[in-house]
C-alpha positions in Angstrom: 0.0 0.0 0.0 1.8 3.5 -1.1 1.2 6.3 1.7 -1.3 8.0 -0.8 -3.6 5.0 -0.1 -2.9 4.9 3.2 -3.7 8.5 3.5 -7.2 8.1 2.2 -7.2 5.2 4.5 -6.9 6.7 7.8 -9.1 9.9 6.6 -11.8 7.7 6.1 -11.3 6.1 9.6 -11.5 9.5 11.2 -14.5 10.4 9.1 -12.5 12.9 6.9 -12.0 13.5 3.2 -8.8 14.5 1.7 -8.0 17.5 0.6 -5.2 17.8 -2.2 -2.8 20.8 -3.0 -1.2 21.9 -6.3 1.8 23.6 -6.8 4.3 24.4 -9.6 7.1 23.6 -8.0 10.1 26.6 -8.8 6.8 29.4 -8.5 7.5 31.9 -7.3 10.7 30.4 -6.9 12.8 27.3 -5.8 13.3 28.2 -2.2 10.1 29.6 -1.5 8.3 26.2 -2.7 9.6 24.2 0.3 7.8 27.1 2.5 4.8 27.4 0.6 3.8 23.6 0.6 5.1 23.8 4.7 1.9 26.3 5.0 0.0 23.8 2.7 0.4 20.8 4.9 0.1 23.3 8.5 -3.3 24.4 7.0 -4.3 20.4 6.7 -3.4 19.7 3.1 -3.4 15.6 3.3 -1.6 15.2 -0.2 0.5 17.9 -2.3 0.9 17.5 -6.1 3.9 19.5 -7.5 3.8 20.7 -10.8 7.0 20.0 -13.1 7.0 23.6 -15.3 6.5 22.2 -18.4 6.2 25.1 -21.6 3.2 23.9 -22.7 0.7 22.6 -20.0 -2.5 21.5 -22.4 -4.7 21.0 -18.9 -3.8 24.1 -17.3 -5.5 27.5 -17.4 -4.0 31.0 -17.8 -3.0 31.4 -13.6 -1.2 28.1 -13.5 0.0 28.4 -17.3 1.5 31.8 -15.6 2.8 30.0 -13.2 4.9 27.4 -14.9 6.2 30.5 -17.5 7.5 32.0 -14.5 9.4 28.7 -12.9 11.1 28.1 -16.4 12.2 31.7 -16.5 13.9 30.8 -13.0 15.3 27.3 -15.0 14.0 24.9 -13.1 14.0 21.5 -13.9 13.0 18.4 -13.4 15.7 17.8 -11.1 15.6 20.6 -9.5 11.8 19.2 -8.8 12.8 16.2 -7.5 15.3 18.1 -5.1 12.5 20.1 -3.9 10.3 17.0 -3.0 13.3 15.4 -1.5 13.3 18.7 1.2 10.2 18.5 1.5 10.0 14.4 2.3 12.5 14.7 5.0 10.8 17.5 6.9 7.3 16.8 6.3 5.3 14.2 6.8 2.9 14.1 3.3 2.2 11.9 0.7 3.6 13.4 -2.9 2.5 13.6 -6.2 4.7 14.6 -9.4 2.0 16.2 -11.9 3.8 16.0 -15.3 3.6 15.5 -19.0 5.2 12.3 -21.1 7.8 14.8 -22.7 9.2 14.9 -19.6 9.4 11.4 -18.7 10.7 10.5 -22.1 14.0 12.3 -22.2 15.8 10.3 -18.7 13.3 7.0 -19.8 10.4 6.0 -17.8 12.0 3.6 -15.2 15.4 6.2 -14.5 12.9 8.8 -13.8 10.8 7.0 -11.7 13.5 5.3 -9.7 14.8 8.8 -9.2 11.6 10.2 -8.1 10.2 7.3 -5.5 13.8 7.9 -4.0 13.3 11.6 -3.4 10.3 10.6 -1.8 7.5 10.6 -4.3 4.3 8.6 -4.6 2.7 9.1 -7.5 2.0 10.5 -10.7 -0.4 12.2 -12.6 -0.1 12.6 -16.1 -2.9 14.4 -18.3 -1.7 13.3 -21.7 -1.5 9.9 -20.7 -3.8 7.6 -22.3 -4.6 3.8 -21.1 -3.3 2.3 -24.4 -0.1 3.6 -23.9 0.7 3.6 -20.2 2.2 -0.4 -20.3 5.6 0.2 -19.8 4.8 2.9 -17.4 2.7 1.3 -15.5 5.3 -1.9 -15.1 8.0 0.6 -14.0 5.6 2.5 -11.5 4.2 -0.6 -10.0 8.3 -1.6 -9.5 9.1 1.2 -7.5 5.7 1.0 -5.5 4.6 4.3 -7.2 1.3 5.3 -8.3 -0.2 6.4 -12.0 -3.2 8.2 -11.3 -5.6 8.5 -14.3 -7.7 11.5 -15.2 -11.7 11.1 -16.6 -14.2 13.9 -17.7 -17.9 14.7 -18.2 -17.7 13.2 -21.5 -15.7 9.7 -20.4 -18.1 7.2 -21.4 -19.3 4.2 -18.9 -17.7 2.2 -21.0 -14.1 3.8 -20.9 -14.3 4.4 -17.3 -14.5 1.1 -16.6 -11.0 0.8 -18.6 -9.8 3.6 -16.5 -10.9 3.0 -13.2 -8.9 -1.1 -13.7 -6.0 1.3 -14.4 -5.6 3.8 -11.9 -4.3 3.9 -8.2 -4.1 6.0 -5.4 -7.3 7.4 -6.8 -9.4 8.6 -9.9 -9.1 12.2 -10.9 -12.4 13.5 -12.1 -12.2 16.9 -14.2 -15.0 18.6 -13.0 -15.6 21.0 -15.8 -15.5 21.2 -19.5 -12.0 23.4 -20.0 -8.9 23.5 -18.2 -7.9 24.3 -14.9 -8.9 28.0 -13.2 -10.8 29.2 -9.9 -15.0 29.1 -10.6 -18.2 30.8 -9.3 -20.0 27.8 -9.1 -20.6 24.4 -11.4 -22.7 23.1 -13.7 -25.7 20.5 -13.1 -24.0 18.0 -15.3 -20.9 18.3 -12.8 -23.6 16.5 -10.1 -24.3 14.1 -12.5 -21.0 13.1 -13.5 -19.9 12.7 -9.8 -22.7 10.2 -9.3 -22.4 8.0 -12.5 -18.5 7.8 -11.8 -19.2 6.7 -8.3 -21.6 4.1 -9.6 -19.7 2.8 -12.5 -16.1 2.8 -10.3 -18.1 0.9 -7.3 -16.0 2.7 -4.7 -13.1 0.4 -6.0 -10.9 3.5 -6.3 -11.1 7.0 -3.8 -12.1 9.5 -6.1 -11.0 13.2 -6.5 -12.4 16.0 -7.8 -10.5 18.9 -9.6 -10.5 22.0 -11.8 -12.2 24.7 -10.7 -12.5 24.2 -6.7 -11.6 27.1 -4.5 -13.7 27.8 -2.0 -15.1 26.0 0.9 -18.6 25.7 -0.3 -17.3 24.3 -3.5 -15.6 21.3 -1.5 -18.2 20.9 0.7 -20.9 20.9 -2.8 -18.1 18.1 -4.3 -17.8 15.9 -1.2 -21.5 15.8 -0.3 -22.3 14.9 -4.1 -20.3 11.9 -3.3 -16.2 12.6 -4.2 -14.0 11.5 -1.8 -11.5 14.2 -2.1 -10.8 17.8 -3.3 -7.9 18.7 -5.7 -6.9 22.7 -5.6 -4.5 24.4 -7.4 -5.6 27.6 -8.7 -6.8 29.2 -5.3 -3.1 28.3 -3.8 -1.6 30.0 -7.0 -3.4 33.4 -6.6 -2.3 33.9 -3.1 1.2 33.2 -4.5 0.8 35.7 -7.5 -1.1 38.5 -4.9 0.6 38.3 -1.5 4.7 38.3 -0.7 6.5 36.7 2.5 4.9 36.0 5.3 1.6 37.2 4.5 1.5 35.1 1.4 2.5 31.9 3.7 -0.3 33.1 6.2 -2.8 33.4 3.2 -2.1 29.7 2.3 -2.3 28.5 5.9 -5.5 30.1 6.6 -6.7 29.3 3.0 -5.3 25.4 3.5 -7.6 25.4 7.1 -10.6 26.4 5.7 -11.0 24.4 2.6 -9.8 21.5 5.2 -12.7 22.3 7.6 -14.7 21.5 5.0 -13.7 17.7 4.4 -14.5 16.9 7.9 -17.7 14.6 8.2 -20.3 16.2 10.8 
């Protein structure tokens, strides 16, 4: 069992969902990251996901787009990502996630990279452009180093593909809640509802799932978790306070932000 199961494992025993953090890791730069994700996890952020800057992030809207620009203009690489998890691994206690794209992975090969990564003190990865079909050899060096390839499906993912995808994921499903990329929201549609249900009825609870894109508020988590997700992915909200606030306010910003979409997770 990776820590990112275990994770959802002792939430549910304490009546708790999980609540997941995004950041590019190198925004605003590589120092800072270590602190910001510190006010992450001290605000109750269960599980972090840390954003490789990649120059063209198809799933990503304009603030974390922004974000990523930014953490290539500082050269950071994936290295430098992996030396920033490493920090963060051996001060904090909290599972982590590499969010990535396949060009990435290609260049050092699949199983260098991933042996690299589990020993820095990752858990998993997410990778939007990474279809089923094409995950084998992935997936065989993943499951080697005890790492987990978490799968993403949509509004428009048919019962049928699900299926497929729910077989291959672990640690937990990542449901895009909207049609578009990622990016803070007012509210959601009535086909978001709808979407969350049929995923929970066609996965069977075999996987946790987690919902993402768009969530930024505590009402939103608590609207996602009593439709019937088992977690909250946020990114965007995280981002702002990073692009709006410096030093210790920003980290105070993320704390408090951190404890009050947290609050929300918590079964009455």
């Amino acid at each position: 069992m990776t820590r990112i199961s275990e994770t959802f494992s002792i939430l549910n025993s304490r009546n708790e969902h999980a609540l997941i953090g995004y950041v590019v890791a190198g925004y605003p730069d590589y120092d800072t990251t270590f602190d910001i994700v510190k006010a992450m996890v001290n605000g109750g952020v269960d599980i972090v996901e840390l954003g490789i800057p990649f120059s063209d992030p198809i799933a990503d809207g304009p603030t974390i787009q922004k974000a990523s620009y930014i953490a290539l203009q500082n050269r950071i690489t994936p290295s430098d990502v992996l030396n920033i998890a490493k920090r963060i691994n051996d001060n904090l206690n909290v599972p982590l996630i590499i969010m990535t794209y396949c060009n990435i992975l290609y260049k050092p090969g699949f199983d260098n990279f991933m042996k690299n990564a589990k020993v820095n003190g990752i858990d998993g990865f997410i990778i939007p452009d990474l279809n089923v079909e094409e995950s084998i050899e992935l997936k065989k060096c993943a499951y080697k180093h005890d790492l987990d390839i978490i799968f993403l499906v949509s509004p428009n993912t048919s019962n049928s593909r699900l299926k497929t995808i729910v077989k291959a994921t672990s640690g937990f499903l990542y449901l895009v809640s909207v049609f578009g990329t990622t990016g803070e929201r007012k509210g959601f549609e009535d086909y978001t509802v709808k979407t969350i249900k049929r995923v929970k009825t066609v996965s069977k609870n075999k996987v946790p799932l987690a919902v993402g894109f768009g969530v930024s508020k505590d009402e939103h988590v608590r609207f996602m978790l009593n439709t019937g997700a088992d977690a909250v992915i946020v990114g965007s909200a995280f981002i702002n306070m990073i692009e709006q606030f410096d030093g210790h306010e920003m980290l105070s910003k993320i704390e408090s932000l951190a404890r009050s979409l947290k609050s929300a997770t918590k079964i009455e």
